[in-house]
N, C-alpha and C positions, 0 to 999 in steps of 0.2 A: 504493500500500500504506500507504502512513505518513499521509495523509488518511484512510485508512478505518480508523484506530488508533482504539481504544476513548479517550472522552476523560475516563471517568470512573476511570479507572487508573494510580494513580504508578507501577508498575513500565513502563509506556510511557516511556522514557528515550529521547534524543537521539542515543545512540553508535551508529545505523545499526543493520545486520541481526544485531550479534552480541550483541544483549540479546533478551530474551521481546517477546513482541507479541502483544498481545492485543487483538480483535475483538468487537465486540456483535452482537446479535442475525447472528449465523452461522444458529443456529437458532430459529424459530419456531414455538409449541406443536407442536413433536416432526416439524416437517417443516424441511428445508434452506432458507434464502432461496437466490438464485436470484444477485440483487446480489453481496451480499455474498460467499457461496463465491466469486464471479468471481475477487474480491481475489486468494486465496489460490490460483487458479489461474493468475492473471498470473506469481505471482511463480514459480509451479512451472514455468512457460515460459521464463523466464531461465538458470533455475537448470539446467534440458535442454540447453540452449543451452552453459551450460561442461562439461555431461558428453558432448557428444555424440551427443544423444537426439533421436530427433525429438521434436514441442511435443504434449501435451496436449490433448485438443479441450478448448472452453469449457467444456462439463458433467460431465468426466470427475472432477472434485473433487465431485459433488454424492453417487453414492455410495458412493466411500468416507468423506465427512461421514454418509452416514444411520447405513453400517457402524459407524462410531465413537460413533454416536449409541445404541447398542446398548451399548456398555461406557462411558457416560461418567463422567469423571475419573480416565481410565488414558489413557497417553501412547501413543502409536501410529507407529513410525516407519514412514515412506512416501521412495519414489523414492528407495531403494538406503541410505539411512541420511543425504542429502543434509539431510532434516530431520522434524522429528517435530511431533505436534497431538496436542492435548488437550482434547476438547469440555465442556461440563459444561449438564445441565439448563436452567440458567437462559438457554442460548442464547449465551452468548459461547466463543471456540475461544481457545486457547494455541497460538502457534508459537513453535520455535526453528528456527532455522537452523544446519547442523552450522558450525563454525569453518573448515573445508574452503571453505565456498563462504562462508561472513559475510564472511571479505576480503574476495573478488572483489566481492562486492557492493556493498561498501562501499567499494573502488576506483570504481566506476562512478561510486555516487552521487558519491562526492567532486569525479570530474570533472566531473560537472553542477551542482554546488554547491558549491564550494572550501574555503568556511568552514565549510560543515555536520560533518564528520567531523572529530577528533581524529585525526592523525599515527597512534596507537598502534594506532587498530582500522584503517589500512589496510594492516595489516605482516600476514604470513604468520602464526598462530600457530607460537611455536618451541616449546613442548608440545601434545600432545594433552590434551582435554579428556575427563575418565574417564568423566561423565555420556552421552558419545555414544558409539555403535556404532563401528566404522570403517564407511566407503561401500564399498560393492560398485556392479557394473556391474548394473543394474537392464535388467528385457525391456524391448523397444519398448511407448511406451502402446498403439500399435496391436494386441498381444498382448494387453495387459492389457485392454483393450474387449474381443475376442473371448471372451475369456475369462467377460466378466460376461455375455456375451448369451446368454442360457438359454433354453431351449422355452417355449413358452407352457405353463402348468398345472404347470412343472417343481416337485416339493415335495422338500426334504431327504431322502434315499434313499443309497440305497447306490448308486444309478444318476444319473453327471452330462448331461443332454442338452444341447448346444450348440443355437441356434435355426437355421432356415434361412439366415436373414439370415447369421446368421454363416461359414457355408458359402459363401459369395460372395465373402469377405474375400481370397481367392487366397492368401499367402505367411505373411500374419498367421496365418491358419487355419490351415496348415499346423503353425507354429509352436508355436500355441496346444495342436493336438493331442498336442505331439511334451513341454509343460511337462504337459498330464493324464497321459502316461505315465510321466514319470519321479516325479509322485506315487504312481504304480502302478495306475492307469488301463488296462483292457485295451477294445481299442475293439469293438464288438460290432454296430454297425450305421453308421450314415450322421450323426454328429457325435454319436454316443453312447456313454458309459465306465464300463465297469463297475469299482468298484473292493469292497474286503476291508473297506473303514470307509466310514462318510458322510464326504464327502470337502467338502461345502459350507462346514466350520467352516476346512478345509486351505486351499480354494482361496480362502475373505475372507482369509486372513492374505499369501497371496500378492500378493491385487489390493490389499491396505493398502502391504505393504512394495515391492512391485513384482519380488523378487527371486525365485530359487528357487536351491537352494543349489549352488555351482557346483563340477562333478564333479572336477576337478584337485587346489583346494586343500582339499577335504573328502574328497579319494581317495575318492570315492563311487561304488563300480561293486558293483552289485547281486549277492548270490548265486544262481547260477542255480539252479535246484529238486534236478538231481540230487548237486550239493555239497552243498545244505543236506540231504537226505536221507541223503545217506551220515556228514553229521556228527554228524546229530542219533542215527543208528544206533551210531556210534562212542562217543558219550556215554556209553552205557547208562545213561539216565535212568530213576529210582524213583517210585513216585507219592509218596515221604518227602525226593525232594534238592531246592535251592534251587538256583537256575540262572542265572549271569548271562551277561549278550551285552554285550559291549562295542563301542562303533562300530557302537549296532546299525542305524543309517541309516535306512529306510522300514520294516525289519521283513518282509525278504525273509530272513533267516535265522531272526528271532526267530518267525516264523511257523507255524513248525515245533517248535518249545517249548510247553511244557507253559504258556497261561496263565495260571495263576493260582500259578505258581512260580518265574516268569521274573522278575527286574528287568532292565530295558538301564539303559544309558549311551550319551546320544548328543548330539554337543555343537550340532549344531541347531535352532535352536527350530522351524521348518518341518515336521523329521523327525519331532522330538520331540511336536508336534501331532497327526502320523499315527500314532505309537504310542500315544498316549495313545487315540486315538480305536478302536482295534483293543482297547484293551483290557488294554494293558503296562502296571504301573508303570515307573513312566519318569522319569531322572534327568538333568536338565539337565547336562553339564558336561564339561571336556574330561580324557577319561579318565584321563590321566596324574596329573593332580592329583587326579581323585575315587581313583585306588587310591592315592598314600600317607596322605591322609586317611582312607579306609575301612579297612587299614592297622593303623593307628595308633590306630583307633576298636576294634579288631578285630574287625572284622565279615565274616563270611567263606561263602563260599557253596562246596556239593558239588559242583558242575559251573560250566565253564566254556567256552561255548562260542561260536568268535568268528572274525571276517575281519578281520584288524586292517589297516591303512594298507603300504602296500608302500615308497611311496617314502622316497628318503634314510637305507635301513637300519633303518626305523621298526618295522615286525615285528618282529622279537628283541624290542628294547625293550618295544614295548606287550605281548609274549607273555608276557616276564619280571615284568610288573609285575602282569598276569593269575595267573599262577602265584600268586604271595606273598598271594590273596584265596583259595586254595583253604583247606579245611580237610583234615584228617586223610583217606588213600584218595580225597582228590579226585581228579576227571580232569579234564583240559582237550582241548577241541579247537579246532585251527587250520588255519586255510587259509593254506599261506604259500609264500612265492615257490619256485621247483623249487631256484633254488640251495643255498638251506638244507638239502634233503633228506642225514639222516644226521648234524646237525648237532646233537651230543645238548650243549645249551647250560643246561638246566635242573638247576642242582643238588638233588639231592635225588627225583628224578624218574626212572621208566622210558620211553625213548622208543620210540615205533612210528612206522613211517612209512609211506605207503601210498604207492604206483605214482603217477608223473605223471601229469599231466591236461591236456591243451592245449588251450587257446583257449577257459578255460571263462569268461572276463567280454567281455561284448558292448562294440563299442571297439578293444579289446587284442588282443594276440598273447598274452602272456603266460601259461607253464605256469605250474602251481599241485601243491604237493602236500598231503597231511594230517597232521600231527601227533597223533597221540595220545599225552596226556604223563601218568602216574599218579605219585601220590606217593604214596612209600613211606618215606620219614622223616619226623621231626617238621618241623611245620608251621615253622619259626621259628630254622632251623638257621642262616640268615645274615640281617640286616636289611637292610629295600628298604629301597633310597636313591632318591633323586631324582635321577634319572642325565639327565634332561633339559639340563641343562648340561654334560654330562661324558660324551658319549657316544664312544666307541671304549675306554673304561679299562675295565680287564682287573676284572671281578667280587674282591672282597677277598674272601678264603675268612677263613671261620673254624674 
């Protein structure tokens, strides 16, 4: 790697893998060298190696380089947030490497070269670095390959076809099928997925970053159609109210909203691609902080309608901080755990609650009930707080 370092660039510095590295001729008149990607695919075979991962074939860096080569001089992070690349026109690539693995790496080297590394860069970082993502557990590249292997003739569509070849893959395939569904993929024939958006711009950002967003700490379980049907009925949506989905995830509830009335809020950029492409304005960010902002901007929408996060008590919370974005006769609707049912926690607000529902997220056992919550006093009778640090304290009346 450090031979095949650009030699005409001072930011090429001596301190190992935790400085930029920058490459020449990566690209040539608008097509991948072949060489040089290699580079940058050794070092992604190491870097496997301390996550865990099986290795990379040799060519599998060629295209996500063309991918990149498509937006360049925007930074692209690849293999779980491990590290990022930045191509640009004239053919040279940017890497960083996350601080996560620049140690380890630079542990290595140092044992193969004892004088080459400074003491400093082979210690643990004891801060994180705010320019990098945190790493996630990224799929097998074996996924990630099935994934890029497309039908012959295949064009941008609303229809993803996997190729033959790729059907042979045994457990990859499987797998590969199982990441088209949870962008919302329904399979329709023999390696074929129909989806609600062109799904080709969703699934590059996938094969760039390697990730897709993991169901646990994203509390990501889908609304099934007859929830979202009966919430959207609950609502009693006007073709005059403005409507927001909070947590709106793939747009398995937003779906059923009016679009061109709807904003979401949803804090992955994955998701937030699939929304965008359906046709939502769409708001990057994690809800809690975008409502006291919005807030405080006072910007406020007639309907609210949403599946907020269950675990650790987090419903109240996210429902409460929904409410305070209503304006005047708003309504809100919620899908929330059964135990809340009757749990009139919304000051200022009439509550309804509708009959349990069992076993309605695929996964789970988990009952569910409906909230519908109307306000009928003024918008502002108590101020949201930022209860994110102070959850279990009893609401201050005023």
């Amino acid at each position: 790697m450090f031979r095949g370092l650009s030699g005409e660039h001072v930011t090429n510095r001596p301190e190992g893998f935790g400085k930029r590295m920058i490459i020449s001729y990566v690209l040539s008149f608008g097509s991948v060298s072949h060489d040089r990607a290699g580079l940058i695919n050794d070092l992604r075979c190491v870097i496997a190696k301390f996550m865990g991962r099986d290795e990379p074939r040799h060519q599998s860096i060629q295209p996500l380089l063309a991918r990149m080569n498509q937006s360049t001089g925007e930074w692209h992070t690849v293999d779980g947030g491990a590290m990022r690349i930045r191509v640009y026109k004239k053919g040279t690539a940017h890497l960083e490497v996350h601080p996560d693995m620049a140690w380890r790496l630079n542990q290595v080297l140092a044992h193969l070269y004892p004088l080459a590394i400074p003491a400093e860069f082979r210690a643990r970082p004891k801060n994180r670095i705010k320019e990098f993502t945190l790493m996630q557990r990224p799929l097998p590249f074996a996924v990630l390959e099935v994934l890029g292997m497309v039908a012959y003739g295949h064009r941008p569509g609303k229809v993803y076809c996997l190729s033959h070849d790729a059907r042979k893959k045994g457990r990859a395939y499987d797998e590969a099928c199982h990441v088209l569904e949870l962008l919302g993929g329904v399979a329709t024939g023999a390696g074929e997925f129909s989806f609600d958006y062109v799904p080709d711009p969703v699934i590059d950002q996938v094969m760039l970053t390697g990730c897709v967003p993991d169901q646990k700490s994203h509390q990501f379980y889908p609304t099934r159609d007859y929830l979202g049907e009966l919430a959207t009925e609950l609502a009693e949506i006007g073709p005059e109210d403005t409507v927001l989905e909070p947590e709106a995830g793939r747009g398995d509830l937003a779906k059923r909203l009016p679009l061109d009335q709807t904003t979401c809020v949803e804090i992955s950029s994955l998701h937030c691609e699939i929304l965008r492409a359906c046709g939502f304005t769409t708001i990057q960010a994690d809800f809690l902080e975008y409502a006291v902002k919005a807030h405080a901007a006072g910007i406020r929408y007639s309907r609210v309608v949403m599946n907020p996060p269950f675990s650790d008590g987090r419903a109240q919370l996210h429902v409460e901080h929904a409410s305070q974005l209503l304006g005047a006769d708003g309504i809100l609707v919620a899908i929330l755990p059964a135990g809340m049912r009757g749990k009139n926690f919304l000051l200022g607000f009439e509550h309804e609650w509708s009959r349990l529902h069992d076993n309605e997220f695929a996964g789970t056992t988990v009952s569910v009930v409906l909230l519908k919550a109307r306000r009928v006093l003024p918008t502002d009778i108590s101020p949201l707080h930022d209860r994110r640090q102070s959850k279990g304290r009893k609401p201050r009346q005023s």
